[in-house]
N, C-alpha and C positions, 0 to 999 in steps of 0.2 A: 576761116571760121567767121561764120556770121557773128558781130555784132550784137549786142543782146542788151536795148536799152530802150527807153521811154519814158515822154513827155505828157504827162497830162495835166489839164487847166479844166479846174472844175469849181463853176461860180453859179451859187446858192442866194435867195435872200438872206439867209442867214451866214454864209460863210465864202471866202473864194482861199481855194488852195493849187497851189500850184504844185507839182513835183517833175521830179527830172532823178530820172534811177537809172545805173547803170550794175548790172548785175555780176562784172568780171573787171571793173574798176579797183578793188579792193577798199578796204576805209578810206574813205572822204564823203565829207559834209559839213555842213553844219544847219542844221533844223531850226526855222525860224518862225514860231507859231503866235507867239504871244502870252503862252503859259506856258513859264516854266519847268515843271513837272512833265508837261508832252515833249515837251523838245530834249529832256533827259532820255526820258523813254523812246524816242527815235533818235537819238545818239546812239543806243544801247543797239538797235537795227543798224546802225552804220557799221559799230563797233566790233558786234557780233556775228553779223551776218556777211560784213568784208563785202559790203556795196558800197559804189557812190552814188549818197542819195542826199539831194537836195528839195529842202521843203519851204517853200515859201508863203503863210496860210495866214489869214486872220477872221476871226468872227464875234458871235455876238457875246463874248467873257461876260459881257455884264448881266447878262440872264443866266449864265453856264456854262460849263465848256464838256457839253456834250454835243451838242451840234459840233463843236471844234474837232472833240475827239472822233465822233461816228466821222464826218465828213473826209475828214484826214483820212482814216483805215478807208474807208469807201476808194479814196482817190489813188492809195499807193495801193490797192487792189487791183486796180484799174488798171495802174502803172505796171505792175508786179508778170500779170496776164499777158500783155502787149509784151514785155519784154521777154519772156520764155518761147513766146510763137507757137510752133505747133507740137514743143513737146517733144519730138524727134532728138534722143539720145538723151533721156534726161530720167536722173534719176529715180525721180518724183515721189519716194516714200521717205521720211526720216524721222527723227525724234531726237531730242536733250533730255538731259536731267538738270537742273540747276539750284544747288544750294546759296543762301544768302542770309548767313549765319544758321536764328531760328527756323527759315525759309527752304522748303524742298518744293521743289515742282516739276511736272514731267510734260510736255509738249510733245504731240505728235503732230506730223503736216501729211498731206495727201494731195499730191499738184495732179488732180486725178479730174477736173470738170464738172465737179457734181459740191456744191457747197453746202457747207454745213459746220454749225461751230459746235461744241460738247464743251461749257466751260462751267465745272467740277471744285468745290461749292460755286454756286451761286453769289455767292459776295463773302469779303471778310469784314471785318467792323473797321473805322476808321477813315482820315483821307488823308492826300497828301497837297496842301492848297487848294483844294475842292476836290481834287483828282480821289475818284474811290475806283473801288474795283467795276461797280458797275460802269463807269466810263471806259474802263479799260477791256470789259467784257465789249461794251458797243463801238470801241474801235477795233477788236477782233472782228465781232460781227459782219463789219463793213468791209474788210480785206478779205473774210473767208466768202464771202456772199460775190464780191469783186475782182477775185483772183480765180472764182469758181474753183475751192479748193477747200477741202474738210480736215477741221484744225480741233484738236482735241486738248484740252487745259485740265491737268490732272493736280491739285494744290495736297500736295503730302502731307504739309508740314506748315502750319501756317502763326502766324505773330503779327510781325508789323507790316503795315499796308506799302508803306515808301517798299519794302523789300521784297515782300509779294509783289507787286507791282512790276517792279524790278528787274526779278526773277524770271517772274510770267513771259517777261519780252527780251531779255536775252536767251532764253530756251527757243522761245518764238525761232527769235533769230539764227539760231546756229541752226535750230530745224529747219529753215528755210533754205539756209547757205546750202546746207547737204544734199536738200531734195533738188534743188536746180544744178547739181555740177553734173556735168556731160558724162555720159558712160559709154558712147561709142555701139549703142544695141542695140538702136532703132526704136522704135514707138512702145513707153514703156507699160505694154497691154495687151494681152491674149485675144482680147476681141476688137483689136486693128484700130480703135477711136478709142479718144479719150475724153 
């Protein structure tokens, strides 16, 4: 069984991030960004999605940490793609649902080559130490755009932002887990590419 992992180092004026993903590692990590609130929310991908993923990233916090956040999703996109390879014997469709308390939301993934996010409102009110949902929409952005994979954010039920936030990214994740596990039936696609 091939091995299913990858290394990428990707350095910005504004950011450099490292990651190192291993897709059949199981949980381990620990995420090292420099805010807080991101490095929960890729716990919740370690946690979730039962990878070993290591993140080692800093950037410009004192303007914002959207550059942090796009850049990060951009780079475990990056990682995510590399590490799947050609796709041969792989799931590639999934979905979660995920409750977090007042919090429902439903995640679809599509490890299909064609990118594209759907992320369903548009923002909630609130943040979580600057973290709002728009950052968290522009780190989907940069993993669905970077994994070349169409990720669909369906917010049911919505309240507080820490918990949508949350939610968002353990659905994320468990969709992920499910659409990468080997199915043994060859290229998962009627018309031979993906």
């Amino acid at each position: 069984m091939l091995e299913r992992r990858a290394t990428v180092h990707r350095v910005t004026r504004e950011t450099d991030v490292r990651i190192d993903l291993d897709l059949d590692a199981g949980p381990r990590g620990a995420p090292a960004t420099g805010h807080g609130f991101l490095d929960h929310l890729l716990d919740q991908v370690v946690r979730h999605g039962r990878v070993g993923l290591e993140v080692a990233a800093t950037g410009d916090l004192h303007i914002d940490v959207h550059h942090l956040a796009e850049d990060v999703g951009i780079t475990l996109g990056q990682a995510w793609r590399e590490a799947v390879g050609d796709a041969i014997d792989l799931e590639r469709y999934a979905d979660a649902f995920v409750p977090m308390d007042e919090t429902l939301v439903h995640v679809v993934v599509d490890l299909c080559g064609r990118p594209f996010l759907a992320f369903d409102p548009a923002a909630v009110p609130g943040d979580v130490s600057g973290f709002t949902t728009y950052h968290l929409r522009e780190f989907l952005r940069g993993f669905a755009n970077h994994a070349r994979a169409t990720v669909h954010v369906r917010w049911l039920a919505t309240g507080d932002p820490h918990h949508g936030c949350e939610a968002v990214v353990k659905a994320f994740a468990r969709a992920l887990y499910a659409a990468t596990r080997r199915t043994g039936s060859g290229l998962p696609s009627t018309k031979g590419a993906l």
